[in-house]
Residue, then its C-alpha position, 0 to 999 in steps of 0.5 A: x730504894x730497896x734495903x736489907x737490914x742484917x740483924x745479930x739481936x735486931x737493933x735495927x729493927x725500929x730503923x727498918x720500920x721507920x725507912x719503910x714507912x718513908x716508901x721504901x722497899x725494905x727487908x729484915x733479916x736477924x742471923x740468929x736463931x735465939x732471935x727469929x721472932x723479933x720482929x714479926x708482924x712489925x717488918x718484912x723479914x727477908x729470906x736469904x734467897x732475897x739477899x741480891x734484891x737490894x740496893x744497900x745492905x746495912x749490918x747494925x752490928x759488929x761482929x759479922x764482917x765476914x758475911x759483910x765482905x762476901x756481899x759486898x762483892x755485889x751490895x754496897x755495905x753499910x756499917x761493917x767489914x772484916x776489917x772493922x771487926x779485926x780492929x775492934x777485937x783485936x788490940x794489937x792490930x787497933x793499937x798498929x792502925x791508930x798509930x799510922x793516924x798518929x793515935x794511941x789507946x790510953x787508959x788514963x782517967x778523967x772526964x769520960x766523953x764519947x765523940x761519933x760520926x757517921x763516915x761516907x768512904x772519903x770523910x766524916x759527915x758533919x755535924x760530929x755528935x758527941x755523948x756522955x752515957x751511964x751504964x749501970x743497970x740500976x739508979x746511982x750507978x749501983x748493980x752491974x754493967x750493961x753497955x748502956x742504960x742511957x745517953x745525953x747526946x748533942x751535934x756540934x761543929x768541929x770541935x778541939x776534942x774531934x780535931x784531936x781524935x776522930x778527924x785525925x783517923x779519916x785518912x786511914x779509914x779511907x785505906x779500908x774501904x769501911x763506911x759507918x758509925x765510928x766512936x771514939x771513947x775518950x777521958x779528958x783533963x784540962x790539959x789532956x786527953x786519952x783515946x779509951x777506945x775507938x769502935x767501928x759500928x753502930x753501938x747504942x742508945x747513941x744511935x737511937x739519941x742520934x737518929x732522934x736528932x736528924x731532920x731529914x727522911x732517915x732512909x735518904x741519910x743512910x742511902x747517901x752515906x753509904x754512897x759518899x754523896x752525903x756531906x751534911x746532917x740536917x741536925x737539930x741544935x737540941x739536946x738528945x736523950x736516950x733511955x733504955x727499957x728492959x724486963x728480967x734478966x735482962x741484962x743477964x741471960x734469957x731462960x726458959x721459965x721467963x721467956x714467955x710473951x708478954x703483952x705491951x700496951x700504950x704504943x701509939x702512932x704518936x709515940x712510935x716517932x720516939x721509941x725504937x723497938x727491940x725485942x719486940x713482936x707484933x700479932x693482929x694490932x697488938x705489941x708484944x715482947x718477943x723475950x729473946x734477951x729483954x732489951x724491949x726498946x729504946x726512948x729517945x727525945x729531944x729538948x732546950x735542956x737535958x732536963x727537958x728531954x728526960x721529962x719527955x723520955x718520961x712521959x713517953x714510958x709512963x704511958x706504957x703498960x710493961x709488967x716488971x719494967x725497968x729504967x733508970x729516971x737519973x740518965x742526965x744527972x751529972x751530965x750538965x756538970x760534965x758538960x760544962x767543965x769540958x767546956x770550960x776546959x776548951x774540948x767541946 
């Protein structure tokens, strides 16, 4: 099979690897110019004169819809649309759709828990999966907000928390011809819950944790997801964790004087399984950061317990060489706690 993958800051960038090293025909395209050298040496960068040799066209992010409806007048499409984009930015049309599904925004707090699913055009695949992230750049929620630094994900069956939320918005998702990840951000008390938001799209590390997750050819899920054939996951009934690795400023703006390329030593055929490249770039045989926004890579892993899982998200980092990394080691705390009382409250 023949995919293109379209790239605002190349998050798709591992995904195209590892379908390809499935035998695929896979081309890689980012539509940024801040950005072109992400990726070199690491995937076949596609020209736009390429664009009709394919036969699936997956967008990894948001905010580009207008060029997926243009082509999906010949390509399927995967993971965008002019309507998703109008729905994610624009409340007031969100706030319209959800309420034909018998849904409202909410800003009320509690227990934040994200529940996702991947939908083929008729409905959701299952298993669901769910996740509680932390989004501070630094240790103890200290410093500022990025839109993740890490996850603790899980699949599971259908759940009260879904059948209140995500499984509601399947008919109207229908209507819009939209096929991808949705996520719906949720609080939760003992006896209430409030939608925060919902986003059409891949976002991440959840994605990463969530790829991490499945035991199947990645290539063979996404191709028969876009096509609605796909109804079941291959999922492991493990905990999945994902960390975050970056190097300054990230998650403030790249400048000049830092970005210069630097080399990253210890990835190895072993360890590529589990992390997912970035802002990264390959020349020879040798890794580098490409220092387009800082965001170098994403290590997933999964295990019995959430303790587990991190300890090999660990291990996998400690044996990178990255000069001025910067992680956090507590992605899970508090997350077992959480875990337990929205259990305990009967939502998952």
């Amino acid at each position: 099979m023949r995919f293109l993958f379209i790239s605002r800051r190349g998050a798709s960038l591992s995904i195209a690897q590892r379908i390809a090293s499935e035998g695929h025909i896979v081309k890689f395209f980012v539509n940024n110019k801040l950005y072109r050298l992400l990726g070199t040496g690491i995937v076949d960068k596609a020209e736009k004169g390429e664009f009709h040799n394919c036969d699936l066209v997956i967008f990894d992010e948001s905010g580009i819809g207008e060029y997926a409806d243009v082509m999906a007048k010949n390509k399927p499409i995967y993971g965008s649309s002019k309507l998703a984009d109008l729905f994610n930015k624009d409340i007031d049309y969100k706030q319209k759709i959800l309420k034909r599904a018998d849904l409202t925004l909410d800003n009320a707090n509690g227990v934040e828990i994200n529940v996702c699913g991947w939908y083929n055009g008729f409905d959701f695949i299952r298993p669901l999966h769910s996740f509680f992230k932390k989004t501070k750049l630094m240790e103890n929620d200290l410093s500022i907000d990025t839109e993740s630094m890490g996850c603790l994900l899980w699949y599971h069956k259908t759940n009260k928390l879904a059948k209140q939320t995500i499984l509601k918005f399947k008919d109207e998702l229908k209507k819009t011809g939209y096929r991808g990840a949705v996520n719906f951000k949720v609080s939760v008390k003992e006896n209430s819950i409030a939608i925060n938001d919902v986003f059409l799209g891949f976002t991440y590390d959840n994605t990463y944790a969530a790829f991490e997750g499945i035991r199947q050819p990645l290539g063979e899920f996404i191709y028969k997801s876009a096509f609605g054939s796909s109804k079941q996951i291959k999922a492991s009934p493990d905990w999945l964790v994902a960390t975050r690795v970056t190097v300054p400023p990230y998650p403030m703006k790249m400048t000049d004087e830092m970005s210069k390329p630097v080399l990253i030593e210890g990835i190895n055929e072993q360890n590529l399984k589990h992390i997912w490249l970035r802002d990264i770039y390959m020349q020879g045989s040798k890794y580098y950061s490409a220092m387009c926004d800082g965001f170098l890579m994403t290590i997933t892993a999964r295990g019995l317990n959430p303790t587990h899982a991190i300890e090999r998200t660990h291990r996998t980092i400690k044996n990178l060489s990255i000069p001025n990394i910067q992680y956090r080691k507590d992605i899970v705390e508090g997350m077992d706690n959480k875990y337990k009382l929205v259990k305990k409250w009967g939502w998952v």
